[in-house]
GUGUMI-52797 format. One record per residue (C-alpha): residue in three letters; x, y, z. Coordinates in pm, whole numbers. Example, Ala and Ser with C-alpha at 12.3 -4.5 7.8 and 13.67 -1.06 7.14 Angstrom:
<r res="ALA" xx="1230" yy="-450" zz="780"/>
<r res="SER" xx="1367" yy="-106" zz="714"/>
//
This chain:
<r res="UNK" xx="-4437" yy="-340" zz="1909"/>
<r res="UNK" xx="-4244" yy="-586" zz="1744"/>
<r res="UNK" xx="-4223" yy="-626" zz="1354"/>
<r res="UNK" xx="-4376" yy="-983" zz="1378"/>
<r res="UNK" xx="-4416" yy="-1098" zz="1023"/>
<r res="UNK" xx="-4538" yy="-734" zz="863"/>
<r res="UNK" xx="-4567" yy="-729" zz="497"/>
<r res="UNK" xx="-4473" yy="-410" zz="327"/>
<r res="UNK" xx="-4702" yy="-364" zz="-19"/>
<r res="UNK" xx="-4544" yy="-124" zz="-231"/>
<r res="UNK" xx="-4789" yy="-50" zz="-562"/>
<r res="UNK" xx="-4606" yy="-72" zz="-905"/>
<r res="UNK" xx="-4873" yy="-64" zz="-1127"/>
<r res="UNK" xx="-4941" yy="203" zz="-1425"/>
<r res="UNK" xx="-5012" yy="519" zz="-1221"/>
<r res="UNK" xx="-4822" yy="459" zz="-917"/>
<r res="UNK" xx="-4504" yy="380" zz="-1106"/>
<r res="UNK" xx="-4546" yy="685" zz="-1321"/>
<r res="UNK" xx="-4543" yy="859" zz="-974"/>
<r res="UNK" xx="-4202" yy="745" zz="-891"/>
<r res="UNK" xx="-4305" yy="424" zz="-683"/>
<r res="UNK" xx="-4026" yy="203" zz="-826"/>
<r res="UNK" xx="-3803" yy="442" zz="-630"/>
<r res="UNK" xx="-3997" yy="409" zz="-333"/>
<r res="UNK" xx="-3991" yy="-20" zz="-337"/>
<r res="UNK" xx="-3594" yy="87" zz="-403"/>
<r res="UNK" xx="-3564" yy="257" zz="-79"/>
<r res="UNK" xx="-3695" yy="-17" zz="101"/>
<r res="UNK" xx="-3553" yy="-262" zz="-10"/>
<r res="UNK" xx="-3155" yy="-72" zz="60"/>
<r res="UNK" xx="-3273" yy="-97" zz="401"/>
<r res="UNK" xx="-3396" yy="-454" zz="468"/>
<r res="UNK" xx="-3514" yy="-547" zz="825"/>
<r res="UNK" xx="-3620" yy="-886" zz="1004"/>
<r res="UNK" xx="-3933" yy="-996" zz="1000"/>
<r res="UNK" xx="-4050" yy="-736" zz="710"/>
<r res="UNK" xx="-4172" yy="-866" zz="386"/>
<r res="UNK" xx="-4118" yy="-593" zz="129"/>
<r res="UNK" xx="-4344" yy="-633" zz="-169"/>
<r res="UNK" xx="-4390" yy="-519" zz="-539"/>
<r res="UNK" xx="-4776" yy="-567" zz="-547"/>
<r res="UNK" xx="-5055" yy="-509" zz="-807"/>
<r res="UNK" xx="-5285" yy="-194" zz="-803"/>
<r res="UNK" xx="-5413" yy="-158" zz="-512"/>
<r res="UNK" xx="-5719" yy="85" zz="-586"/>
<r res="UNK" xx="-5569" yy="398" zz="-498"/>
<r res="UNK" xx="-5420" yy="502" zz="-812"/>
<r res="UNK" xx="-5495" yy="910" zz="-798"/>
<r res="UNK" xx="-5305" yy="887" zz="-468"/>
<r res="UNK" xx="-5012" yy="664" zz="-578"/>
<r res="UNK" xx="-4746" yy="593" zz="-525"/>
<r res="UNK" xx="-4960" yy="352" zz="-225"/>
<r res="UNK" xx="-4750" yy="173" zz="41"/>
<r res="UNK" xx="-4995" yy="-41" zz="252"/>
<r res="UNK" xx="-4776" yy="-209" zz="572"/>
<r res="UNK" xx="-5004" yy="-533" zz="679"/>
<r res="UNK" xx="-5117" yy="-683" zz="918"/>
<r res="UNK" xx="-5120" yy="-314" zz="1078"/>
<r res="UNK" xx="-5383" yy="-220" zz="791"/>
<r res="UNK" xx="-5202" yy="113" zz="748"/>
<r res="UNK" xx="-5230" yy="315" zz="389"/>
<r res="UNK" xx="-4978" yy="568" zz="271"/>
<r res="UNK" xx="-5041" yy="770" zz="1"/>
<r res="UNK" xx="-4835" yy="1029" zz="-251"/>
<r res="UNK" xx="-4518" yy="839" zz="-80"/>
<r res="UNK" xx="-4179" yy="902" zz="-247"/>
<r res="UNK" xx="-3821" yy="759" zz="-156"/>
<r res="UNK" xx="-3738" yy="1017" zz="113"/>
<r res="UNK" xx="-4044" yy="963" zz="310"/>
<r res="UNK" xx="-3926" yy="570" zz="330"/>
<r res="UNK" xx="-3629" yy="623" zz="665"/>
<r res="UNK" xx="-3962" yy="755" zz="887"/>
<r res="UNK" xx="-4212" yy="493" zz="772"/>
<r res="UNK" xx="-3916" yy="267" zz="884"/>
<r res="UNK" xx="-3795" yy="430" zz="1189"/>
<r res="UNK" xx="-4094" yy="558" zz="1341"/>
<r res="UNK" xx="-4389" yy="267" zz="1204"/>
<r res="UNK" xx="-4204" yy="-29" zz="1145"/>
<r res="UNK" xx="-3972" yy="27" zz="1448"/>
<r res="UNK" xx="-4157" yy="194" zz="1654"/>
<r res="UNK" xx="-4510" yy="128" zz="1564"/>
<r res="UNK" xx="-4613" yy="496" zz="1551"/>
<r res="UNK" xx="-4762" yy="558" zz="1184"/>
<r res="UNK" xx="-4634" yy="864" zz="979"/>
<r res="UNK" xx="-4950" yy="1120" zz="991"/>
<r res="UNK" xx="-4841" yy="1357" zz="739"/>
<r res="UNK" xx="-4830" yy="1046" zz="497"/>
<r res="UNK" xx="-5179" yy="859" zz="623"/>
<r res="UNK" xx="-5444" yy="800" zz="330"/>
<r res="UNK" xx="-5696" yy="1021" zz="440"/>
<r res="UNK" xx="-5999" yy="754" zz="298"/>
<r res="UNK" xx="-5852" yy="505" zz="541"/>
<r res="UNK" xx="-5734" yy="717" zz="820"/>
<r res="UNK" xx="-5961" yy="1072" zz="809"/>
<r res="UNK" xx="-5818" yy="1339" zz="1032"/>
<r res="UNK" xx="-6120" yy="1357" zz="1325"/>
//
């Protein structure tokens, strides 16, 4: 799976930047790659499970994410297209 044109939505509204998710949008953007969009968005609705990273057009939700779980959502879902379970928003993505 390519990274054709993904957007990267990293929350930095009230909650999720008390949470540490300016750190997180600092993280990605140290390690810029083509054809990823990395962006400081607006709430997102999720903000008792912030910091929220949302990667589009995948429609995947991270929650609680902090700067060192940034290198896996980059190697293994951006590059590799495998989502990071252990960070999946369980409201999108419940555990079956």
């Amino acid at each position: 799976m390519g990274n054709d044109g993904r957007q990267v939505l990293v929350c930095q509204y009230v909650n999720c930047l008390r949470n540490g998710s300016a750190k997180v949008l600092e993280a990605f953007l140290e390690k810029p790659l083509a054809d990823v969009t990395i962006v400081a968005s607006e709430c997102q609705g999720q903000c008792n499970m912030g910091p929220t990273v949302r990667v589009l057009p995948d429609e995947i939700w991270y929650c609680r994410v902090k700067p060192e779980d940034v290198p896996p959502i980059i190697a293994q879902h951006l590059n590799q297209g495998k989502p990071v379970d252990r960070l999946l928003h369980p409201r999108f993505h419940p555990k079956f």
